[in-house]
MIDRENFI-277657 format. One record per residue (C-alpha): x, y, z; residue in one letter; chain; residue number from 1. Coordinates in Angstrom, 3 decimals, always signed. Example, Ala and Ser with C-alpha at 12.3 -4.5 7.8 and 13.67 -1.06 7.14 Angstrom:
<sites>
        u        v        w r c   k
  +12.300   -4.500   +7.800 A A   1
  +13.670   -1.060   +7.140 S A   2
</sites>
This chain:
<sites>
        u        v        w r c   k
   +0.000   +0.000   +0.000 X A   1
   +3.196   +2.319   +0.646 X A   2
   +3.037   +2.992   -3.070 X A   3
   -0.621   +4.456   -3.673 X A   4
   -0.769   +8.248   -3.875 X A   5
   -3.332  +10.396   -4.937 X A   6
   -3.273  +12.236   -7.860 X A   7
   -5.483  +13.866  -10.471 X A   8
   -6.779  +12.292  -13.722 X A   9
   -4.273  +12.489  -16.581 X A  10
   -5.445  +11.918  -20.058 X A  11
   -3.220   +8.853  -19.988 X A  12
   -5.370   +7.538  -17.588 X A  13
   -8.324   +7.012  -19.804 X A  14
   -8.443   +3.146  -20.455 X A  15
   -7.476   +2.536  -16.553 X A  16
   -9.940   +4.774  -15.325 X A  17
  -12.908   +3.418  -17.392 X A  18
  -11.992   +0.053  -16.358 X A  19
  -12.062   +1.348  -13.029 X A  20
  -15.556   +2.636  -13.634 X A  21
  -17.139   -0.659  -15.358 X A  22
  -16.650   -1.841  -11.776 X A  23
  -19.124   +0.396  -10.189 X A  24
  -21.977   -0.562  -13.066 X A  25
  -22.623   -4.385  -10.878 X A  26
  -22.514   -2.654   -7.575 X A  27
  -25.762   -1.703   -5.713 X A  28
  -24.375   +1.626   -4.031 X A  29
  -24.212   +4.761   -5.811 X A  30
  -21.133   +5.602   -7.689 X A  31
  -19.421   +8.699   -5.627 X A  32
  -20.474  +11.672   -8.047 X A  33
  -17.560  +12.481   -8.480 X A  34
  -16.708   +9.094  -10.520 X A  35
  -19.643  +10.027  -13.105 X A  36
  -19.148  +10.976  -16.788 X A  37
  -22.234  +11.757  -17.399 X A  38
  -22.369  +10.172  -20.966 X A  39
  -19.099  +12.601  -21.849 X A  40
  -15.808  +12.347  -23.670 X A  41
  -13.495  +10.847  -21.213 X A  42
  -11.472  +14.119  -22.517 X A  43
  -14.695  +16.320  -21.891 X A  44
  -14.508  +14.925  -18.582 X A  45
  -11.721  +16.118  -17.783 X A  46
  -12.337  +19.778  -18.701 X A  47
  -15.228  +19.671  -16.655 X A  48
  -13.018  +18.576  -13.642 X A  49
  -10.806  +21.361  -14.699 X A  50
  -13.756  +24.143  -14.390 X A  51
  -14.799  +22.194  -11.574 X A  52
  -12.085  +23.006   -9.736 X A  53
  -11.436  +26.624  -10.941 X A  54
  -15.085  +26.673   -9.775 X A  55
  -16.145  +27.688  -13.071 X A  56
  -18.766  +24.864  -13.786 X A  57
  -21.970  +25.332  -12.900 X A  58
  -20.985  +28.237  -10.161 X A  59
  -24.652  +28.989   -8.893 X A  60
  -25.238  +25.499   -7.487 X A  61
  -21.746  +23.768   -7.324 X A  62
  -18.447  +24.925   -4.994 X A  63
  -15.043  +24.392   -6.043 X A  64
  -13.900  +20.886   -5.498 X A  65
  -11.139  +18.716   -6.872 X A  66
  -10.974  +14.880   -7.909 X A  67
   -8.039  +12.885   -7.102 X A  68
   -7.738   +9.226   -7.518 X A  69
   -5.650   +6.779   -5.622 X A  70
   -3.467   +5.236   -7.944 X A  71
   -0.214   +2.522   -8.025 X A  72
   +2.788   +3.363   -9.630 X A  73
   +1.186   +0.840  -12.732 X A  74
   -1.472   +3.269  -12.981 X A  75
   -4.078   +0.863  -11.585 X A  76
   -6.997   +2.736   -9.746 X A  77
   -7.954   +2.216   -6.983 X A  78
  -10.666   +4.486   -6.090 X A  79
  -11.176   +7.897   -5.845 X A  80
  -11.942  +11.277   -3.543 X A  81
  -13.356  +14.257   -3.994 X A  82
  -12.512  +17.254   -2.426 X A  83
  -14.821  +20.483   -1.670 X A  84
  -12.659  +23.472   -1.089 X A  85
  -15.480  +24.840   +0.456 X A  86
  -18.984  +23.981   +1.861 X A  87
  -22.385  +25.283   +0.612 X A  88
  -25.910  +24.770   +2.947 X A  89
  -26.314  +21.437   +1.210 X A  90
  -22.901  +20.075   +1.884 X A  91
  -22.564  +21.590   +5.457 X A  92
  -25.666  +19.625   +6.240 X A  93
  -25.190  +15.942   +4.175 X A  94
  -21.944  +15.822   +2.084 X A  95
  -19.293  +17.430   +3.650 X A  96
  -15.549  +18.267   +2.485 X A  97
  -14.995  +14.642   +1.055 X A  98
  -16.691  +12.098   -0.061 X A  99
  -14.534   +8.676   -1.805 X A 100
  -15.184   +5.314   -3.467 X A 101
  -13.234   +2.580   -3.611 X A 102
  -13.628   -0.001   -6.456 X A 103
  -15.712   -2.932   -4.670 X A 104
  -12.813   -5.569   -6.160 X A 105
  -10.537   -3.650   -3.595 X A 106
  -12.825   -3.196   -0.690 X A 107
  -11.939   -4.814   +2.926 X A 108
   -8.143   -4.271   +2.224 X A 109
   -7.511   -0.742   +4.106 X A 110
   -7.634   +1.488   +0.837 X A 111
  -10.624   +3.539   +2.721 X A 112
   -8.408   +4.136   +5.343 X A 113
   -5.659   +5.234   +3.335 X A 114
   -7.543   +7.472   +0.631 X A 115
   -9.135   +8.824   +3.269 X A 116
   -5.904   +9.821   +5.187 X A 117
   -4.078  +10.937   +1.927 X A 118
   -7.085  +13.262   +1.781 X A 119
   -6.852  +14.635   +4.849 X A 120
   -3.263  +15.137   +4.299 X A 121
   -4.083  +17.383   +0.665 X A 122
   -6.473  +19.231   +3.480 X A 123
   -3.869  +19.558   +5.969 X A 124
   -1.504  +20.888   +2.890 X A 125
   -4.069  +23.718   +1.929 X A 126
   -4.686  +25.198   +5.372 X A 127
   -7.855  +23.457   +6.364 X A 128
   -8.146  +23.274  +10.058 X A 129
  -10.997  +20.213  +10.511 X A 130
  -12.895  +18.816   +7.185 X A 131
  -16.616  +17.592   +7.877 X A 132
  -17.270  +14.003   +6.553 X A 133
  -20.242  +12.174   +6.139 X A 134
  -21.526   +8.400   +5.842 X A 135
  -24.939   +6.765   +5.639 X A 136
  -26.042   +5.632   +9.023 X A 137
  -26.093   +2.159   +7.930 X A 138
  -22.456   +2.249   +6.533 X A 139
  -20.525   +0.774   +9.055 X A 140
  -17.515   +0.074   +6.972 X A 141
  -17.435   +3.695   +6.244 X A 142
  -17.934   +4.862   +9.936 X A 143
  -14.912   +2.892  +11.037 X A 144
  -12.714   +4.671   +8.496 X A 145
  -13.823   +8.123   +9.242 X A 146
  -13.343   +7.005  +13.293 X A 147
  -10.210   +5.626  +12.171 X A 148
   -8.726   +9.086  +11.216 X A 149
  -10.028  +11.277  +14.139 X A 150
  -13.876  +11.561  +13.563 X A 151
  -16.033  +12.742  +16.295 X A 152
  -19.514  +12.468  +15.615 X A 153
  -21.546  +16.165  +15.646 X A 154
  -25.310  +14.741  +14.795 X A 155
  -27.368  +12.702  +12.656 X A 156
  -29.945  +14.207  +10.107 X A 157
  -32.149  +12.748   +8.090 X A 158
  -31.641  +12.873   +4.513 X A 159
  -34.559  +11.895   +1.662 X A 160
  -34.218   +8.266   +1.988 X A 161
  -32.001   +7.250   +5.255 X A 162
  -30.226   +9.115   +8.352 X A 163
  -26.550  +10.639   +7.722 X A 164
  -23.960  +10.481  +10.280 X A 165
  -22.039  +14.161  +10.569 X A 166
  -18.347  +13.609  +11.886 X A 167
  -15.723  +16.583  +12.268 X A 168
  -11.703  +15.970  +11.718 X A 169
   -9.987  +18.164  +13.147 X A 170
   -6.110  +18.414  +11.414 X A 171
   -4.416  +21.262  +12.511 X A 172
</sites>
């Protein structure tokens, strides 16, 4: 695991990353949006990620936010994260800073631990002093991750279909 490190898409990436995608079409939870083309280019895709992050796409309803990817040094994926660099009502009350995936062929092996803390780390790098993190209420697998790196629970809301667990990092 040493060897994973998040980075953002390249367009060398393409055929890993849609392989890395097909996964997510078998699996019942949602793909993290941030893992959605949307029907687009792969090379489309990444422009949007681009404006995305310059917070130049679709600036009324979205913040700024970037999309890394945990990657090996084969250029395997992993899974991915996606960073807000800030938080509107909607994400201050469900999403948070981050949310991440990781491909359910590498699930159960500590990759949500790590992508998580790699994260945190990015955070850490661009002055963020604690990063608000979500989960379902029934995602236990995800709960022990975010506990794993320094969560402490604030509340739990309900959200449309389920409760949401609220948990605060701090990373000063």
């Amino acid at each position: 695991m040493g060897n994973l490190r998040l980075r953002k898409l390249r367009l060398e990436d393409e055929k890993r990353y849609l392989s890395y995608l097909s996964e997510w079409k078998n699996d019942e939870e949602i793909t993290p949006h941030s893992n959605v083309m949307m029907g687009l280019s792969y090379k489309d895709y990444l422009d949007i990620l681009e404006k995305r992050e310059k917070g130049l796409y679709q600036p009324e309803t979205r913040v700024p936010d970037i999309t890394y990817v945990l990657i090996d040094e084969q250029g395997d994926i992993y899974g991915s994260l996606n960073l807000r660099l800030k938080l509107n009502e909607h994400l201050l009350n469900y999403d948070g800073h981050i949310g991440y995936g990781i491909a359910p062929s590498k699930r159960s092996q500590g990759y949500a631990k790590l992508i998580l803390k790699l994260g945190l780390d990015i955070c850490k790098k661009r002055g963020f002093e604690k990063v608000l993190v979500t989960c379902d209420e029934e995602n236990i697998a995800s709960e022990k991750v975010i506990l794993s790196q320094g969560g402490i629970l604030e509340n739990i809301v309900w959200k449309n279909d389920g409760y949401i667990k609220r948990y605060w990092i701090n990373i000063k």
